[in-house]
C-alpha positions in Angstrom: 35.0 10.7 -4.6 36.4 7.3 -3.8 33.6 4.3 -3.9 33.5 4.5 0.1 32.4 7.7 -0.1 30.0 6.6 -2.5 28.8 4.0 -0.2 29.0 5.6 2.8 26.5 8.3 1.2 24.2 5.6 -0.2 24.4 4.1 3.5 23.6 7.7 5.1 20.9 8.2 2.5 19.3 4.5 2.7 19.3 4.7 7.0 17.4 8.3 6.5 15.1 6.9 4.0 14.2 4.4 6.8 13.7 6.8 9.5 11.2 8.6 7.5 9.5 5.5 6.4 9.4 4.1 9.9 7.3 7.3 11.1 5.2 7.3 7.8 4.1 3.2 8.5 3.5 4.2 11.9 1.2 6.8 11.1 -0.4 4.7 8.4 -1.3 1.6 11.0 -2.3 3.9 13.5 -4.7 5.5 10.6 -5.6 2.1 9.8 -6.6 1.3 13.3 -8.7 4.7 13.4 -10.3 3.4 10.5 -11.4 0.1 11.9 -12.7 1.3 14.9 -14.5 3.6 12.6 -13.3 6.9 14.3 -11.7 7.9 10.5 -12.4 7.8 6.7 -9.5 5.8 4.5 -6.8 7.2 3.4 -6.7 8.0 -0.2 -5.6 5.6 -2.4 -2.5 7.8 -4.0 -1.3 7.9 -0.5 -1.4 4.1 -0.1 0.3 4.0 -3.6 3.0 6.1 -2.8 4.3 5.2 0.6 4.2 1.2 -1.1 6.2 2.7 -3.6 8.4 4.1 -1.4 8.8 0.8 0.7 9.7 -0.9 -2.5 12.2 1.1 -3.6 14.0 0.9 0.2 13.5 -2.8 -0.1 15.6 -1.8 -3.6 18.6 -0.4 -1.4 18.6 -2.9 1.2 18.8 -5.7 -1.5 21.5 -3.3 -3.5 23.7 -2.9 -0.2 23.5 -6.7 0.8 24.6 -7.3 -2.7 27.6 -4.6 -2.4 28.8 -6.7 1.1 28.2 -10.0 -0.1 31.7 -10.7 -1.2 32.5 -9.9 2.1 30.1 -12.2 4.0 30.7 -15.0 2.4 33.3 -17.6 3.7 36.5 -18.4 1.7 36.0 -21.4 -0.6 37.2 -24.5 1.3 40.5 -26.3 -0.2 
């Protein structure tokens, strides 16, 4: 496997982990909301632990694939 493969998967992998996370926010504001207008309990605390966890560690791969294009964004050096 060359290192664009490699990337490419980690690119596959990172854009699904964001389409799950997406939903799962979604459904946590809108539980949120429920809760507020007191129409639900909260949600457990494990639950709010894990899906932060989960948004931290896709805030991980963002950060790791901007660092893996950097030397590609930035401008040559000037003369």
């Amino acid at each position: 496997m060359t290192a664009s493969d490699a990337h490419w998967r980690d690119d596959l992998t990172l854009v699904g982990g964001l389409s799950t996370i997406n939903r799962e926010l979604a459904l946590y504001v809108m539980g949120l909301l429920d809760v507020d207008a007191k129409r639900a309990e909260e949600p457990p605390a494990a639950e709010e632990a894990s899906l932060g966890h989960r948004m931290v560690e896709l805030g991980h791969a963002i950060q790791a694939r901007a660092a893996r294009r950097q030397p590609r964004l930035d401008p040559p050096p000037s003369p």
